[in-house]
C-alpha positions as a Python dict, from the first residue, in 0.01 Angstrom:
ca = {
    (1, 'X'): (0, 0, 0),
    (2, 'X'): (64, -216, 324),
    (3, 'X'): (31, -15, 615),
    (4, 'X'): (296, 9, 850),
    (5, 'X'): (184, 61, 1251),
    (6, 'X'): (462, 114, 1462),
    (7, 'X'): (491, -88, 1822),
    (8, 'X'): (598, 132, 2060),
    (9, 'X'): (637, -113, 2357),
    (10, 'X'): (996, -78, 2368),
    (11, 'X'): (990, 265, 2417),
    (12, 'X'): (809, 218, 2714),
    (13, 'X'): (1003, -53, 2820),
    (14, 'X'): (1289, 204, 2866),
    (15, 'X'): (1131, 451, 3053),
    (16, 'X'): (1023, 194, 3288),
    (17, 'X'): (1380, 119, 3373),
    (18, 'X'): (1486, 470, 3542),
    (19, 'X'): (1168, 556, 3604),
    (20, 'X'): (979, 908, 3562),
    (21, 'X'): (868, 1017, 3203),
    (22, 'X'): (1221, 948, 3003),
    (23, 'X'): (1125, 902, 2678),
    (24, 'X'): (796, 1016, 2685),
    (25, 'X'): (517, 746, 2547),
    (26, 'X'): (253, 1002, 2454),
    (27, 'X'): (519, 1215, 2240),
    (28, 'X'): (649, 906, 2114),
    (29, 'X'): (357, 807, 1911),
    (30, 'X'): (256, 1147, 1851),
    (31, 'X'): (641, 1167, 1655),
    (32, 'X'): (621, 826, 1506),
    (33, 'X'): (284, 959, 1295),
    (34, 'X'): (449, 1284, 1220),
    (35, 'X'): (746, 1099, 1099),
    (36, 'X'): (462, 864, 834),
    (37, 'X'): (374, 591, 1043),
    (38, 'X'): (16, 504, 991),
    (39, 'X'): (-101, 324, 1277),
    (40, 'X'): (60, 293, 1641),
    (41, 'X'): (42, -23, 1824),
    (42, 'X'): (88, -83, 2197),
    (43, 'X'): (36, -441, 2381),
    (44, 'X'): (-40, -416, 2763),
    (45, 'X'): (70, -691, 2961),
    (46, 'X'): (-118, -765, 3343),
    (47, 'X'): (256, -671, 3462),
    (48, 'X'): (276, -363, 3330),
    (49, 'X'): (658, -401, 3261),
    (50, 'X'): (612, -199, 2911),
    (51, 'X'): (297, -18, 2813),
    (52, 'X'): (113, 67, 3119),
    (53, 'X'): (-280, 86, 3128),
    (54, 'X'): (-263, 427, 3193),
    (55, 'X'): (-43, 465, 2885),
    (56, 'X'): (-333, 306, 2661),
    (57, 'X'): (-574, 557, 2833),
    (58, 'X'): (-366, 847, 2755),
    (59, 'X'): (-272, 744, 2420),
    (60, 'X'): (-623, 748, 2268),
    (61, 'X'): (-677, 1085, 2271),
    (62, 'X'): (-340, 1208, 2067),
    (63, 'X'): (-340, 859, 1821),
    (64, 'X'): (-482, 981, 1513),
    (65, 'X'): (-396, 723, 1248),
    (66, 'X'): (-491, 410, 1365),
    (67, 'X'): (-479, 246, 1705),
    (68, 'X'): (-385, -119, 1763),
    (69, 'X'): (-396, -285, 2079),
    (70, 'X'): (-286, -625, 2137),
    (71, 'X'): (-330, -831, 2385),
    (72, 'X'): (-503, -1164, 2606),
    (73, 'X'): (-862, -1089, 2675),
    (74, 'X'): (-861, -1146, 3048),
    (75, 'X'): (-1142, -936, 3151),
    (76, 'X'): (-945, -651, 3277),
    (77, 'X'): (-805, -608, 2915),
    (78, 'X'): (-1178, -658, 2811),
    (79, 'X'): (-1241, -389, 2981),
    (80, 'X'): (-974, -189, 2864),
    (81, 'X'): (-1013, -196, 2477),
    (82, 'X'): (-1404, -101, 2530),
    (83, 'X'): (-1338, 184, 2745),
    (84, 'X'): (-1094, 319, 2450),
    (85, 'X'): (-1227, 201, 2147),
    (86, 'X'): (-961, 155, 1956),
    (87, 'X'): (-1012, 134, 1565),
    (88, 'X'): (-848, -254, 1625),
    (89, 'X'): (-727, -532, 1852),
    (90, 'X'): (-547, -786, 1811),
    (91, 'X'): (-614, -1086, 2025),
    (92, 'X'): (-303, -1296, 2132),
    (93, 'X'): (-260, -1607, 2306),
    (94, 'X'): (-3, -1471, 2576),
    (95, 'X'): (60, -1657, 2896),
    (96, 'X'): (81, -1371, 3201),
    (97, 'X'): (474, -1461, 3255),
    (98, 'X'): (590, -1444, 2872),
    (99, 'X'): (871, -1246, 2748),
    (100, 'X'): (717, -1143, 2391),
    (101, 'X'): (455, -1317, 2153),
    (102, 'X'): (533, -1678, 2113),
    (103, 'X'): (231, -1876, 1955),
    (104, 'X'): (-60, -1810, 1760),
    (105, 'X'): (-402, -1907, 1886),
    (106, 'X'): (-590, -2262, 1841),
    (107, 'X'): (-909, -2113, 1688),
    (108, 'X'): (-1054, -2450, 1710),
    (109, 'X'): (-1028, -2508, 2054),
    (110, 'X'): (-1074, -2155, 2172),
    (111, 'X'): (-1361, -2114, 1910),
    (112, 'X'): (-1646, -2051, 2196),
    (113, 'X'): (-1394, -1860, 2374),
    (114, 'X'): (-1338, -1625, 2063),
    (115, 'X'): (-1663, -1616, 1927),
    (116, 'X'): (-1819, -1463, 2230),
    (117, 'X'): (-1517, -1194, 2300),
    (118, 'X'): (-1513, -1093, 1946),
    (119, 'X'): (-1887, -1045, 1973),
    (120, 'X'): (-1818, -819, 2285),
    (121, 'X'): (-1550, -617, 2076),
    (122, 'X'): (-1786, -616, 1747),
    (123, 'X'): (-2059, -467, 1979),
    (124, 'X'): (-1800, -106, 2126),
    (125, 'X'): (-1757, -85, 1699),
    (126, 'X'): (-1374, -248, 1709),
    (127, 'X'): (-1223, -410, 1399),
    (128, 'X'): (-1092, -778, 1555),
    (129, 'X'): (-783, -921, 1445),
    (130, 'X'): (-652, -1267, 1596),
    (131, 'X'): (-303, -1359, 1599),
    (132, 'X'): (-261, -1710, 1425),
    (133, 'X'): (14, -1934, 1289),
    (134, 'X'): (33, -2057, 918),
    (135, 'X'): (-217, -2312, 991),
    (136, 'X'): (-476, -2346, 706),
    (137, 'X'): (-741, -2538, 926),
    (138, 'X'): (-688, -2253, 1221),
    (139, 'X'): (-718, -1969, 975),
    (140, 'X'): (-1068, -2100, 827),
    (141, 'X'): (-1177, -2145, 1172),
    (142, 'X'): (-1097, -1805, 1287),
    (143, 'X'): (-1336, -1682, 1041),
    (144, 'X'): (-1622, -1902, 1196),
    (145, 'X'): (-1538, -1694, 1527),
    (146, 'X'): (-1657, -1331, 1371),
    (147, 'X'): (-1287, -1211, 1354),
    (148, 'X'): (-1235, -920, 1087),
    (149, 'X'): (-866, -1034, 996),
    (150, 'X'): (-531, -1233, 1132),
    (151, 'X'): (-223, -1120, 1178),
    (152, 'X'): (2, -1361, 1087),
    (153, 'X'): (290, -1449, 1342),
    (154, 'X'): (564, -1422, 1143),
    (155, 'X'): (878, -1512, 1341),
    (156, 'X'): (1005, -1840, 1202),
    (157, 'X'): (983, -1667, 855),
    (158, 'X'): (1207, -1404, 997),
    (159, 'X'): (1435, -1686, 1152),
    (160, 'X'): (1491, -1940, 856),
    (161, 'X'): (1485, -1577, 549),
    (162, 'X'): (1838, -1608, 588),
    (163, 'X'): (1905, -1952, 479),
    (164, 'X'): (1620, -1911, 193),
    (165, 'X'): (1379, -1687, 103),
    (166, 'X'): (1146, -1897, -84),
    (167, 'X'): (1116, -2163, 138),
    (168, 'X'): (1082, -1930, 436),
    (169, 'X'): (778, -1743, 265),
    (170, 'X'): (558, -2063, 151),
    (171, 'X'): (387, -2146, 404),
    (172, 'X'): (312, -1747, 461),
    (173, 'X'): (131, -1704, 104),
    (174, 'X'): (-1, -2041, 127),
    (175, 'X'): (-176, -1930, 465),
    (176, 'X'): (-279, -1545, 337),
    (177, 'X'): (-428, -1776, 15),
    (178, 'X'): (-685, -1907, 308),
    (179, 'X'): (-701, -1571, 413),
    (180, 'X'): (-813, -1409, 136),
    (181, 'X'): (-1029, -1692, 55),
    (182, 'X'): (-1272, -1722, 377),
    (183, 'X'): (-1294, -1351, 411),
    (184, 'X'): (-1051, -1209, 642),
    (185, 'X'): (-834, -956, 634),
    (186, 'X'): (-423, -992, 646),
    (187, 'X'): (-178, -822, 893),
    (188, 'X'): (131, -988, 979),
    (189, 'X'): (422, -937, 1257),
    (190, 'X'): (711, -1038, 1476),
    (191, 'X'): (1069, -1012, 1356),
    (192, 'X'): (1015, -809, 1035),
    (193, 'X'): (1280, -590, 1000),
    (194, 'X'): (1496, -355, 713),
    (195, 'X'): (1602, -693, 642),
    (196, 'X'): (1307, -942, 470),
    (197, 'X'): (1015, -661, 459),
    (198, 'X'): (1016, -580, 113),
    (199, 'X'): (1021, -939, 34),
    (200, 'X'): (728, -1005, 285),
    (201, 'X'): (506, -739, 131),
    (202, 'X'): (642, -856, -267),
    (203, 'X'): (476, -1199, -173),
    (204, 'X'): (217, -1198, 10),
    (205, 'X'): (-94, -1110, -154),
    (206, 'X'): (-365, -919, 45),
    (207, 'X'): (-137, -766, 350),
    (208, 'X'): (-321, -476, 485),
    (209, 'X'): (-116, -391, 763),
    (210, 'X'): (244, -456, 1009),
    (211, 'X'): (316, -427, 1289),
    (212, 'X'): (659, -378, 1369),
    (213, 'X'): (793, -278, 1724),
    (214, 'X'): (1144, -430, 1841),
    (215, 'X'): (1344, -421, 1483),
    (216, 'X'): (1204, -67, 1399),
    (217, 'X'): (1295, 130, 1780),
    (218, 'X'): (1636, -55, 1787),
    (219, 'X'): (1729, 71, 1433),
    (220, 'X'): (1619, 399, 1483),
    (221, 'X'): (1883, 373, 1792),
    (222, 'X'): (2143, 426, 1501),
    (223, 'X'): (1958, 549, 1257),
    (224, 'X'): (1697, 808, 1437),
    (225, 'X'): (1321, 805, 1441),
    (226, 'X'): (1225, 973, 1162),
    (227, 'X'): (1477, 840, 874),
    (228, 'X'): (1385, 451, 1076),
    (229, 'X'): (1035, 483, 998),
    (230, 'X'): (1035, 622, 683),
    (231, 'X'): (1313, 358, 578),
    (232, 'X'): (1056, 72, 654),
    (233, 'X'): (779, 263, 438),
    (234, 'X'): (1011, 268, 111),
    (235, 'X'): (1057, -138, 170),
    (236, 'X'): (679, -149, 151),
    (237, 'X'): (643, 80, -114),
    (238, 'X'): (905, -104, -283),
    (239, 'X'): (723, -423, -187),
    (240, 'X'): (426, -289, -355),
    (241, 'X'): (177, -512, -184),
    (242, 'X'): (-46, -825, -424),
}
């Protein structure tokens, strides 16, 4: 079955805004494994305005499904991922003053770029992922830079599932086609929700592994924690994976 890691940037985004330890990070992820999720996933940014540094630090000790860290590979972040080892990271593209994920990379003309920072991650014993658009000629290049998988950026299938399923999710299983084809692993995120997951995971063949963040924290708002999470593994379950 798909694995589901849950994002838990949000939550930290909230305790930023009062300050103190309100909710707590650490018990967070600690509660969303209890509760059946299978990975956590956390994405430091240089501004600290979610996940904090210290966060990722204190995380690694209590994470005991499988940790995900995203993020640009600035050396500081470098740093960061082979200090903690995590079981995976997940390169992205991110500009220092974005709000959230907006573009996957150009494996092509990042190639050296990739090549030699995957090498560095290979080297602490990390599984790389790279966070990549439905591009064909992008996906067969990111296997040319060492990369383990790609997590698929999934937000204009999200935006245009409303106005038609099918033509939303073509260019995603054409893309996890390449995928599967040169080698490398499938995860996919952004904007999966309660809404279009079980359809994601029906169609796609190969998905190891979402990451969901946003959707999942501001249902469980209504819904609570526990019934949220486990809501999101029946759609995958129900998916059934290909």
């Amino acid at each position: 079955m798909t694995r589901l890691s849950v994002n838990i940037n949000k939550i930290a985004t909230l305790r930023n805004a009062r300050g103190g330890n309100v909710p707590d990070v650490v018990k967070s992820a600690i509660d969303c494994e209890r509760f059946g999720a299978q990975g956590i996933t956390v994405h430091p940014r240089p501004d600290e305005r979610h996940i904090r540094y210290q966060d990722v630090l204190d995380l690694r000790p209590v994470v005991k499904t499988e940790f995900n860290i995203e993020g640009y590979p600035n050396k500081e972040f470098i740093d960061l991922v082979t200090s903690v080892k995590p079981e995976q990271v997940t390169l992205v593209p991110d500009p220092p003053g974005v709000l959230t994920s907006n573009a996957g990379w150009d494996t092509i003309k990042n190639e050296a770029f990739l090549t030699e920072v995957i090498a560095e991650f290979k080297r602490s014993g990390v599984r790389v992922s790279v966070f990549i658009e439905t591009d064909a000629g992008m996906i067969e290049n990111a296997a040319k830079t060492g990369a383990d998988r790609v997590e698929l950026y999934t937000e204009s299938f999200a935006h245009d599932f409303p106005a038609g399923k099918e033509k939303a999710i073509k260019p995603f299983v054409d893309a996890a086609l390449v995928a599967n084809k040169v080698g490398l692993g499938l995860n996919a995120g952004h904007d999966l929700s309660l809404e279009n997951l079980r359809y994601f995971a029906e169609q796609i063949p190969g998905l190891l592994e979402v990451s969901i963040g946003h959707a999942l924290i501001s249902d469980a708002l209504y819904l609570g924690l526990e019934n949220t999470i486990q809501m999101y593994l029946r759609q995958l379950i129900a998916g059934g994976g290909r």
